[in-house]
N, C-alpha and C positions, 0 to 999 in steps of 0.2 A: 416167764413163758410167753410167746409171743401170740398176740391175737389170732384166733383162728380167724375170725372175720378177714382180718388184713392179708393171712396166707391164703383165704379165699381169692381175695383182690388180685394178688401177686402173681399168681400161677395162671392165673386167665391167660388166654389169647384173643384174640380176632378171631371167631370162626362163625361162619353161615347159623344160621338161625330159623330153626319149622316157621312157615310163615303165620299158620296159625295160634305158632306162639308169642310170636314178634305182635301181632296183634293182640291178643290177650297181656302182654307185658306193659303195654300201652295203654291201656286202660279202657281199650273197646269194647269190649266183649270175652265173653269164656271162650276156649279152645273152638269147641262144640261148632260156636257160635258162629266164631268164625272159617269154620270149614262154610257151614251153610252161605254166606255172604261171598265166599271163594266159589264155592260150586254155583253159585246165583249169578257168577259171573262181573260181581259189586267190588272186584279188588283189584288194584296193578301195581305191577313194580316196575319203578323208570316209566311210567306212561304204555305199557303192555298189561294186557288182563292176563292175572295171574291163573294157575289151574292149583289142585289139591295136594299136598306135598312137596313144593316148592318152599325152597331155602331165598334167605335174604339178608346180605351183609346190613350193618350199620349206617354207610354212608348211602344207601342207595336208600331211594323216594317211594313210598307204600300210600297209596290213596286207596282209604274205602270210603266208597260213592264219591263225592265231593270234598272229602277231609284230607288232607296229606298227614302221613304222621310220622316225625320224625325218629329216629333210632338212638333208642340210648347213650344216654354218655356216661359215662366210668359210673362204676357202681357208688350209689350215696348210700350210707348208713350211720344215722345219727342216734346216739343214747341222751335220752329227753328225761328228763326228771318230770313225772307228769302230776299236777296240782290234784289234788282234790277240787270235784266239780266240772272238771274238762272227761269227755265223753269218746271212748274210743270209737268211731263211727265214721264213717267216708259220707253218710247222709248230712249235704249242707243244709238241710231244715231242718237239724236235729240243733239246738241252741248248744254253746260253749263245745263244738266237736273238736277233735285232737285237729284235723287239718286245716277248720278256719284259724285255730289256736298259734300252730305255726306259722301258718304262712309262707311256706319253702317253696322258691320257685319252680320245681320240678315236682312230678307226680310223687310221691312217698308214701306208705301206705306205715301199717302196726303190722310190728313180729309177734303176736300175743298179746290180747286186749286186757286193761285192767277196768274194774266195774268205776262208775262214775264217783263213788267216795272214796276208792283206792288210790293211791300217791304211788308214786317212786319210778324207780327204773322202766321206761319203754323204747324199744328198742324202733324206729323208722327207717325203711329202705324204699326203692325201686325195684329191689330183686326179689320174683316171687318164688324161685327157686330157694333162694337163699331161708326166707321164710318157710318155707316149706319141713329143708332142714334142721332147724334150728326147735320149729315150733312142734312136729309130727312126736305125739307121746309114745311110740313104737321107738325112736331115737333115744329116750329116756333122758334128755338132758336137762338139768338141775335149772331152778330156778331159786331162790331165797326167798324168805320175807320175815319182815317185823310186827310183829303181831302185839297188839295191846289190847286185854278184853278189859270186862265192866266188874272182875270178883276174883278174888286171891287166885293164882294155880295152886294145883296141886296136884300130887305124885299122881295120881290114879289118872286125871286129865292129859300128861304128857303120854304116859304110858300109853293110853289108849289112842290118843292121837297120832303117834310113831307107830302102834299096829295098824291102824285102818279102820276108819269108823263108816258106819252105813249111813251112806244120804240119799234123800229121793224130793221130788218135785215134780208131780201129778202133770202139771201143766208144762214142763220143760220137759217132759217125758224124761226124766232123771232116776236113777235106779241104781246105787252102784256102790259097792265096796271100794275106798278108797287104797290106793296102794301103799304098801309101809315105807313109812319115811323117816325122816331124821327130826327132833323135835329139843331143844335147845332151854331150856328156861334161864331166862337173865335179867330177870326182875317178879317183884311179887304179883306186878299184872302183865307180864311181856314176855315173849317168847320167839325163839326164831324156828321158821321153818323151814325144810327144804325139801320140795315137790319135785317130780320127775312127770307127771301130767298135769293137764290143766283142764279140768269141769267146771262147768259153771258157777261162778263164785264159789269156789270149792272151799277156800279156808272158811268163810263165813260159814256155807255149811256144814262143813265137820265141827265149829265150836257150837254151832246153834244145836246140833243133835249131842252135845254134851253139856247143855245146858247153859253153855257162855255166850254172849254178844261182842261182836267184836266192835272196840270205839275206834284204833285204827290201826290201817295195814298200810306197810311201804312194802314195795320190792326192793329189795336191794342189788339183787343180783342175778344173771342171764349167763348159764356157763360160765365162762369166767371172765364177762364184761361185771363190773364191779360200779354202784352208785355213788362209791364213797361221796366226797364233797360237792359235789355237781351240786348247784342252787337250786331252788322250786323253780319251776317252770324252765329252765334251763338246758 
């Protein structure tokens, strides 16, 4: 079956661009934001101040105040084996964060963060559209993982974890029946699962309110980008 990512790619055109999304795409500011910096009269395209609702090709020149910023070039999308340890976060004072980790010379951002002990499959682009649909749990699209806890499974464990188990977190403002899933066991302490949303360290909390700890979790898989052999860090 052919990547949907890459029929993403394929089907694109050249076409104009909201300016205040050309600016948010770039890593400026939110939409919002830059409406306010266009009506403030702080933006041009080709050396003219621009007004609110103006389009703007790729190859033409956008300065806000002082900065020029250049227009995308072909969409990147790289699937990253990510270490245990490395930190999905865009903050560079956050120590081992996924983008100092890279290093990619273009802006890239995460399709869907995994927590700092989790490994496996993450998905990096420039498109925040693209993320958008990939990652939005209204779209329901499937994610994997491999799950290894600290104490035998057993039947009552998968069962209840393929119906939905209640998690909550006071402080995350967290409250919420999880939705039913697919639940796999393929060893005496491992399991695989397969999510259609993503809450806040979700797996870890559905085993912790059944009583398990989890020692460790990969993704495996993102729709149907696949982590097969890809090395750590990779």
């Amino acid at each position: 079956m052919k990547n949907r990512i890459e029929e993403e790619y394929n089907r694109r055109e050249v076409k104009p661009v909201r300016l205040n999304k050309y600016i948010s795409d770039a890593g400026i500011c939110s939409r919002r934001e830059a409406d306010r910096l266009i009506e403030a009269g702080k933006v041009k395209i080709d050396g003219v101040t621009a007004s609110c609702g103006m389009k703007v090709l790729p190859n033409q020149t956008v300065t806000v105040g002082k900065k020029e910023i250049r227009g995308k070039n072909a969409m990147v999308v790289l699937a990253v084996n990510k270490p245990a340890g490395v930190v999905c976060t865009e903050d560079m004072r956050t120590k081992n964060n996924i983008i100092r980790f890279l290093d990619y010379p273009q802006r890239i951002t995460y399709a869907g963060r995994l927590d700092k002990d989790s490994e496996g499959l993450l998905i990096m682009t420039n498109d925040g559209d693209l993320i958008n649909r990939m990652m939005r749990a209204r779209y329901a699209h499937e994610k994997e993982y491999k799950v290894t806890v600290d104490r035998p499974l057993t039947d009552a464990f998968i069962r209840e974890m393929s119906e939905g188990v209640h998690i909550t977190d006071k402080e995350k403002k967290l409250d919420a029946v999880t939705r039913p899933c697919k639940v796999t066991k393929i060893g005496k302490y491992t399991f695989s699962i397969v999510l259609t949303q993503g809450l806040n360290r979700q797996i870890r909390r559905m085993c912790s309110a059944l009583g398990y700890e989890v020692k460790k979790l990969v993704r495996t898989r993102i729709m149907n980008i696949e982590l097969k052999d890809l090395k750590t860090g990779a």
